[in-house]
ZADO-1210 file (C-alpha; in nm, 4 decimals, padded with zeros to 6 digits):
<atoms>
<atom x="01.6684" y="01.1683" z="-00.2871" code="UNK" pos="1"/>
<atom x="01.6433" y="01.4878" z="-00.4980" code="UNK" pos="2"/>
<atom x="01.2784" y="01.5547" z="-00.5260" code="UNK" pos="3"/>
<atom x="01.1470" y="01.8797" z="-00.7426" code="UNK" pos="4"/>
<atom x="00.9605" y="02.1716" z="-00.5494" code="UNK" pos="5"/>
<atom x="00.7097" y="02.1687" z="-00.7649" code="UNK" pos="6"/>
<atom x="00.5689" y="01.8403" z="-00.6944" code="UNK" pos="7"/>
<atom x="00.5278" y="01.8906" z="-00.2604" code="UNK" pos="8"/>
<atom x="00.2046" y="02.0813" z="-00.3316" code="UNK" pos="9"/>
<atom x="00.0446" y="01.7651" z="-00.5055" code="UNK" pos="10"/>
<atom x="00.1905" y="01.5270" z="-00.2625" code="UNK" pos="11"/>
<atom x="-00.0459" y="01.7151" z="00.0397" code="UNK" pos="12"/>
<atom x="-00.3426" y="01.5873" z="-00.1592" code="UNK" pos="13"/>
<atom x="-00.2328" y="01.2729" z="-00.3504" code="UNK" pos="14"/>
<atom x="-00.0482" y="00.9711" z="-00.3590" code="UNK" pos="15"/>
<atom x="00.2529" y="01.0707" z="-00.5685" code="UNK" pos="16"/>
<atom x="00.5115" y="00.8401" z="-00.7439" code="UNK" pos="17"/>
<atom x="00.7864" y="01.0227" z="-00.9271" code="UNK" pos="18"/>
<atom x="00.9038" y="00.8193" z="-01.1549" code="UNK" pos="19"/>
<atom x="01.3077" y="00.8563" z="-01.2883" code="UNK" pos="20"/>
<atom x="01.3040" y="00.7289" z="-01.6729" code="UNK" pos="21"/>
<atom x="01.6052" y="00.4793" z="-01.7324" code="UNK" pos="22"/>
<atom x="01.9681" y="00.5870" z="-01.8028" code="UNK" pos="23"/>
<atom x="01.8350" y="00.9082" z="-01.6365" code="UNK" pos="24"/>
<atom x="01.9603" y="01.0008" z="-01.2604" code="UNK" pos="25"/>
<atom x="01.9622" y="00.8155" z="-00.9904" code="UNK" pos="26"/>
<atom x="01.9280" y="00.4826" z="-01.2371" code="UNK" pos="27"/>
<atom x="02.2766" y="00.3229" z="-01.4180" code="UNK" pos="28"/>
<atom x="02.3150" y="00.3117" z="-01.7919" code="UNK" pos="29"/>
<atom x="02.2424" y="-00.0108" z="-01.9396" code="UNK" pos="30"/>
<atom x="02.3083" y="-00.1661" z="-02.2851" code="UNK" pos="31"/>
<atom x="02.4433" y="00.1089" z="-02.5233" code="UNK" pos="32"/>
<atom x="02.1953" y="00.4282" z="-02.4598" code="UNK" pos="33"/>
<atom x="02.0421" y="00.4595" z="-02.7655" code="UNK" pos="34"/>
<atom x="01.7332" y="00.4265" z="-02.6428" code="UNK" pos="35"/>
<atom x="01.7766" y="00.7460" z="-02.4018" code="UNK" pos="36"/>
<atom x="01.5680" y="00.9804" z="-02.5971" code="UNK" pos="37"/>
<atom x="01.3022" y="00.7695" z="-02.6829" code="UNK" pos="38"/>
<atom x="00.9745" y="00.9006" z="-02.5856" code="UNK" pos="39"/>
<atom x="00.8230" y="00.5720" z="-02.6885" code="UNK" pos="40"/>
<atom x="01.0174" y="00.3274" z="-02.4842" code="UNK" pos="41"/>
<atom x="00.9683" y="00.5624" z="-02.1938" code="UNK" pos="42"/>
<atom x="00.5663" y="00.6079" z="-02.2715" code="UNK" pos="43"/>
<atom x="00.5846" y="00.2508" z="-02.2453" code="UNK" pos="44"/>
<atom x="00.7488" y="00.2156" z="-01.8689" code="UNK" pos="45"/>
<atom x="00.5436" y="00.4462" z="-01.7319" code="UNK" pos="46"/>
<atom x="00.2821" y="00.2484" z="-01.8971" code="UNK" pos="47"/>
<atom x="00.4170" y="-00.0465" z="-01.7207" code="UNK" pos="48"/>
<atom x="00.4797" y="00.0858" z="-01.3812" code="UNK" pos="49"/>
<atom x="00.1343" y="00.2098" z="-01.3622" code="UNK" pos="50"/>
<atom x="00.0023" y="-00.1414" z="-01.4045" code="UNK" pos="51"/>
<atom x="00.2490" y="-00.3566" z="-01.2475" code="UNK" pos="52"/>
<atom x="00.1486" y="-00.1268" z="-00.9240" code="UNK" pos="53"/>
<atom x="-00.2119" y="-00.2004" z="-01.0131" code="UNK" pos="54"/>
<atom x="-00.2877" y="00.1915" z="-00.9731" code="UNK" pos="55"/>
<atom x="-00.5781" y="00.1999" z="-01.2251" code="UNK" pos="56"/>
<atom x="-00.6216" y="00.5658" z="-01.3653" code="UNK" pos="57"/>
<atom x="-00.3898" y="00.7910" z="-01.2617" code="UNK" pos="58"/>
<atom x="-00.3072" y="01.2033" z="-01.2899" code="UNK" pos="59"/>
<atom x="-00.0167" y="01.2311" z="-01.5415" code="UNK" pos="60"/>
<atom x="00.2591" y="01.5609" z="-01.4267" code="UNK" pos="61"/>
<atom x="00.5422" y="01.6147" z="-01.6425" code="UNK" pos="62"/>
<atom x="00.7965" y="01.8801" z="-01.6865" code="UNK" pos="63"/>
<atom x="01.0421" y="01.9357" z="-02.0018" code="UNK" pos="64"/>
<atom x="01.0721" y="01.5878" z="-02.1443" code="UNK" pos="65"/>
<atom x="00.8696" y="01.4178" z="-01.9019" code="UNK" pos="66"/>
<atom x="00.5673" y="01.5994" z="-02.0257" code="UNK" pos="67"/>
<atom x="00.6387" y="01.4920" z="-02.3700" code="UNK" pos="68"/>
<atom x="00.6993" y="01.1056" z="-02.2032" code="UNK" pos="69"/>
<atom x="00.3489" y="01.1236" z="-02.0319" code="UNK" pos="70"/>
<atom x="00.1370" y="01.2936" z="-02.3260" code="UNK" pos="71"/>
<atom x="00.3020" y="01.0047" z="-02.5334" code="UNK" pos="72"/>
<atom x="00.2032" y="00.7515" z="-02.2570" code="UNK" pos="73"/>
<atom x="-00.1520" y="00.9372" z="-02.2380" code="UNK" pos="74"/>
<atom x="-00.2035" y="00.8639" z="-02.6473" code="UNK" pos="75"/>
<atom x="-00.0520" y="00.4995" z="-02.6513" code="UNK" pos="76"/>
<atom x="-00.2370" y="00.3741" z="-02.3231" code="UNK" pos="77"/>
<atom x="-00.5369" y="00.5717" z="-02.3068" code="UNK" pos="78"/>
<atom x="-00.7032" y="00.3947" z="-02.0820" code="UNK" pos="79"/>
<atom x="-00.4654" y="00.4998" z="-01.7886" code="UNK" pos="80"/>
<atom x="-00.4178" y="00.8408" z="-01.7508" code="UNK" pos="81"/>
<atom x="-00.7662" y="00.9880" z="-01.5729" code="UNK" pos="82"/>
<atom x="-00.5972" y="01.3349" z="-01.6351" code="UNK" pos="83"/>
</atoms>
């Protein structure tokens, strides 16, 4: 599993989860896709991920449209993100 440089210097320190939005790489494309660019419905997995795991507040990292995805996620579900 591909995992970005970027993230091995947080994973010394913290317990990291990186997350892969749906229809995106390694996940299949379901229903008809146009919900692929939808920062919204994204927000709003990650929103759900981080409570089904019970993780209480977490440290949001994004890059390119993941950063978008968990500032949108940060707004919506405030209560989450500790940073």
């Amino acid at each position: 599993f591909w995992v970005s440089a970027h993230i091995i210097p947080f994973a010394k320190h913290f317990r990291l989860i990186a997350y892969r939005q749906r229809h995106h790489y390694p996940n299949p494309r379901l229903g008809d896709g146009s919900d692929i660019n939808s920062t919204r419905v994204h927000a709003h997995d990650l929103a759900s991920l981080i409570v089904a795991l019970r993780l209480g507040q977490v440290h949001l990292i994004g890059v390119s449209y993941g950063a978008a995805i968990a500032l949108r996620q940060a707004v919506e579900h405030p209560e989450l993100p500790r940073t």
